[in-house]
N, C-alpha and C positions, 0 to 999 in steps of 0.2 A: 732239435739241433739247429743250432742257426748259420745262415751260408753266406759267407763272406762276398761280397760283390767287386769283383775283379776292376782296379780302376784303368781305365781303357786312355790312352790320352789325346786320341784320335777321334774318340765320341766326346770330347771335351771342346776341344777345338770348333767341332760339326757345331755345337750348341754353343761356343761364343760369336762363333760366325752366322748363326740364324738371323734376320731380322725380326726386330719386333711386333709383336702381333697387335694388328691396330684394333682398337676399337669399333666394332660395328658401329656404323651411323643408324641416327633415334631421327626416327618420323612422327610428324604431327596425324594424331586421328581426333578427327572432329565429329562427335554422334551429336545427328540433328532427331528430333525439335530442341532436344534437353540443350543445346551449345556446351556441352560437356566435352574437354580438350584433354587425351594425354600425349606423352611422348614416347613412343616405345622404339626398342631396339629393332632393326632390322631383321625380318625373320619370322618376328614375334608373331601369332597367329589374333586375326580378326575377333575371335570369341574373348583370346585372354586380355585384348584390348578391350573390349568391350566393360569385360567383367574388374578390368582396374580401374574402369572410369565409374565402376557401382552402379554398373545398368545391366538387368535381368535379361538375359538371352538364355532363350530353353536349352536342352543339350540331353535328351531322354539317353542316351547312347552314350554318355561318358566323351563326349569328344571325339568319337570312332568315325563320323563321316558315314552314319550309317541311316540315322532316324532324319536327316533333313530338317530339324526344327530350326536349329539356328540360322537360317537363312536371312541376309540382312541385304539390303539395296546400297550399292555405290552410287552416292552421287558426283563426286568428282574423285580421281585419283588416277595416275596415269597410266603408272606401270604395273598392270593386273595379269599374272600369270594366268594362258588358259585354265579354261575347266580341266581337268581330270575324265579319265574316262569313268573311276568310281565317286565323283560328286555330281556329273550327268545323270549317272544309272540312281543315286541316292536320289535327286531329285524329280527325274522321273516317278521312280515309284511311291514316292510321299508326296504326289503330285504338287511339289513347290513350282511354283510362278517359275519363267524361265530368267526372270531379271535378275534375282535373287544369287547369291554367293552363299554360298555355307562357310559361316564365320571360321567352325572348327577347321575348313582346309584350305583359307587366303592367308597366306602369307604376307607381310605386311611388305612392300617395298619400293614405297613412296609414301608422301602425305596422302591422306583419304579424308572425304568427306561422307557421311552413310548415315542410313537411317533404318528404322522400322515400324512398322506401323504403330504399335503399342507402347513407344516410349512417351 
């Protein structure tokens, strides 16, 4: 049976009076040595950056923040939210270098410039 939805005119109004939802702003990420350039939306995580720019970054854990492989060095980028207290604890115990970021849990939110050994 299907159920009719009540037109409300008061929730009509609420939704022409929203303002519009802007567009996240796109930062530049630059992986060194390769000079491989994307632009990604705000937010966008350091691995999925990585992985649109066609560069192999491990990730044994699906992306979970668990196995520590994707760990990649910033070289310039300003606005880097702290560690986490479970990407500390990930890199500890997959004893990653302390310099290191794990791609899978930097949020992207500013230009970056990053590398890793093996590119």
């Amino acid at each position: 049976m299907a159920y009719a939805i009540p037109f409300r005119p008061e929730r009509a109004r609420e939704l022409a009076e929203e303002p519009e939802r802007k567009p996240r702003p796109e930062f530049r990420v630059e992986f060194r040595p390769s000079r491989r350039v994307v632009s990604v939306p705000a937010g966008t995580t350091l691995l999925a950056a990585a992985r649109s720019a066609g560069l192999p970054v491990a990730s044994a854990c699906g992306a979970g923040g668990i196995c520590g492989r994707c760990g990649l060095r910033v070289l310039e980028g300003g606005d880097l939210p702290p560690e986490t207290a479970s990407e500390q604890s990930a890199k500890a115990r997959n004893r990653v270098d302390r310099e290191l970021r794990l791609a899978c849990r930097l949020p992207i939110r500013s230009d970056l410039i990053v590398t890793a050994p093996y590119w």
